[in-house]
C-alpha positions, 0 to 999 in steps of 0.5 A: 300109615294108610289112616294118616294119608286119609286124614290129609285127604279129607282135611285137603278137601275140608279146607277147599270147600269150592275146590271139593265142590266142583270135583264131586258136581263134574263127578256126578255130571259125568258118571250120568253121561256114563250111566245114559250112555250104557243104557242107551246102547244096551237099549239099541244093541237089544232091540228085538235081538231075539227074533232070527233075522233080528239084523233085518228088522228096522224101527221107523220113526216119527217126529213131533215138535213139543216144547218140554218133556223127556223124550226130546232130540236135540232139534226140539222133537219128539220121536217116537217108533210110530207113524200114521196108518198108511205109510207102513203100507205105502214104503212097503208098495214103493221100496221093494226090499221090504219084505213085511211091515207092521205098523204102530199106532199109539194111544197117548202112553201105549203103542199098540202094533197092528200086525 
């Protein structure tokens, strides 16, 4: 009986071929979202979690106005977790709940920390 409903099934969707179409794009569509979001909160709950003040550790940010790439916010930036050399030290001499700093700077594809 089960191989009758699969022969309806695939016989529905053969007849509407837009119908099918549109269901298997939104499908894929969404089953990225899906796969984008789950790796891009695996990334944030991970992020040097194996420290023992992990909860204490912040990234700065910086943003650079580009016209295409991968990277880009939806404010047509670039950010990146580096900054120019002497506001790590700076935001260190201002704020006085930052303990240490460590700043990064970056060599077109590789960021080298400095600490």
């Amino acid at each position: 009986m089960n191989g009758f409903y699969d022969r309806a099934f695939f016989k529905f969707l053969n007849r509407n071929k837009s119908y099918t179409a549109i269901s298997m794009a939104g499908l894929a569509i969404s089953l990225m979202f899906v796969i984008l979001m789950a790796v891009y909160i695996y990334q944030e709950l991970s992020v040097d979690r194996f420290h023992a003040d992990a909860d204490r550790i912040c990234l700065q940010f910086t943003g650079s106005p580009v016209e295409s790439g991968s990277n880009i916010g939806k404010d047509g930036m670039y950010y990146s977790p580096q900054d120019a050399l002497p506001v790590a030290y700076w935001l260190k001499e201002r704020f006085a709940a930052i303990e240490e700093v460590c700043p990064v700077v970056s060599r077109q594809t590789q960021s080298i920390p400095l600490h």
